[in-house]
C-alpha positions, -999 to +999 in steps of 0.1 A: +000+000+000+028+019-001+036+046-029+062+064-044+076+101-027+053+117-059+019+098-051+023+105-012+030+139-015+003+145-036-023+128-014-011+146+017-034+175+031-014+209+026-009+225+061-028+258+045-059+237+039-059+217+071-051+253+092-080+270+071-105+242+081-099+232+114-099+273+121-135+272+099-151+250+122-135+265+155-151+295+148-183+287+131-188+264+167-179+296+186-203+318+168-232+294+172-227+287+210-222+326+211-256+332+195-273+306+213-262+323+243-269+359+229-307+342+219-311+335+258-305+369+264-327+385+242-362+387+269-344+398+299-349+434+313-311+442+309-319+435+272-351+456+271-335+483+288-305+482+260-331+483+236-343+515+247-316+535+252-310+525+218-343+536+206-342+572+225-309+579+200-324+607+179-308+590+149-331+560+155-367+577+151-368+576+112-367+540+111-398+543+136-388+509+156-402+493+188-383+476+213-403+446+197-399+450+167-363+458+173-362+427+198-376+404+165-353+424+143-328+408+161-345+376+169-341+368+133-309+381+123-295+355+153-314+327+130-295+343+098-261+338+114-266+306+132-275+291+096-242+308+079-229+296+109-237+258+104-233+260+070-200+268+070-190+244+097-201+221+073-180+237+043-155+234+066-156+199+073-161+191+034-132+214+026-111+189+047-121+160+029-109+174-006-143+186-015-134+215-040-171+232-048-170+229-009-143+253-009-157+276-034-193+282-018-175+290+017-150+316-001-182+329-016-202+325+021-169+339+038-171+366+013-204+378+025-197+375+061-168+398+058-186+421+035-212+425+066-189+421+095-171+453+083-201+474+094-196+456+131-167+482+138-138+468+153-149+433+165-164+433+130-134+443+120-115+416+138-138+390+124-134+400+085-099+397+088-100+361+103-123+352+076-098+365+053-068+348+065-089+314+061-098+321+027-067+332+015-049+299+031-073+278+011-062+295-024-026+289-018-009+275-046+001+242-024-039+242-014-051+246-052-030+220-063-044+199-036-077+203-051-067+201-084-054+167-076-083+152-057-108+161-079-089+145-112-091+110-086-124+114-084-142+082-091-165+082-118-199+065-107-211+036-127-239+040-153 
């Protein structure tokens, strides 16, 4: 079962790859337990009162929001977040196992998460560039070679 020096190296995950998936799933486990314990949060009177100092910002009356509204505005963009979240643990996890389209929808997902984090100031800030790094790891030219490789193995199924 042994091969040759060219055959092993070529099967062996690039340290890019493995870095930028084991760091996808670290933190796409971190955000979900962080919005599942945000979600708990969301009914108790420290929250309501956040909520309303919030709302008494003069800058806040044209959108003409409610603390429940507001309170469901965020209610549902937890939901959106968790599901990027799961989604790309599950990328990530794929992306591990040589699954190149894998790696393409979680630049394109990572892409988007950035795009928005950016508006989160500096903990947004933070979090774009972590995305980054991950991305830019798994389009190294060690990484795309990777690919490259395990997709022309891929076993063609029978007919």
């Amino acid at each position: 079962m042994s091969e040759g020096n060219s055959g092993s190296t070529q099967r062996t995950r690039p340290r890019e790859v493995t870095i930028a998936g084991v760091q996808t799933i670290v933190g796409s486990a971190m955000v979900l337990l962080l919005l599942v314990s945000l979600e708990t949060q969301l009914n108790t009177s420290s929250m309501q009162e956040e909520f309303e100092k919030l709302l008494d910002d003069p800058r806040m009356d044209p959108l003409g929001l409610t603390v429940d509204r507001l309170r469901t505005l965020v209610h549902y963009s937890f939901m959106v977040m968790g599901v990027m979240a799961v989604t790309s643990l599950v990328l990530g996890v794929y992306v591990l196992k040589r699954h190149g389209p894998s790696r393409v929808v979680l630049t394109v997902l990572a892409g988007l998460v950035a795009l928005f984090s950016l508006f989160g100031g500096p903990g947004g800030w933070l979090l774009a560039a972590y995305v980054g790094v991950c991305v830019l790891l798994l389009w190294t030219k060690s990484a795309r070679a990777w690919f490259k490789v395990g997709a022309a193995e891929t076993p063609e199924l029978p007919g």
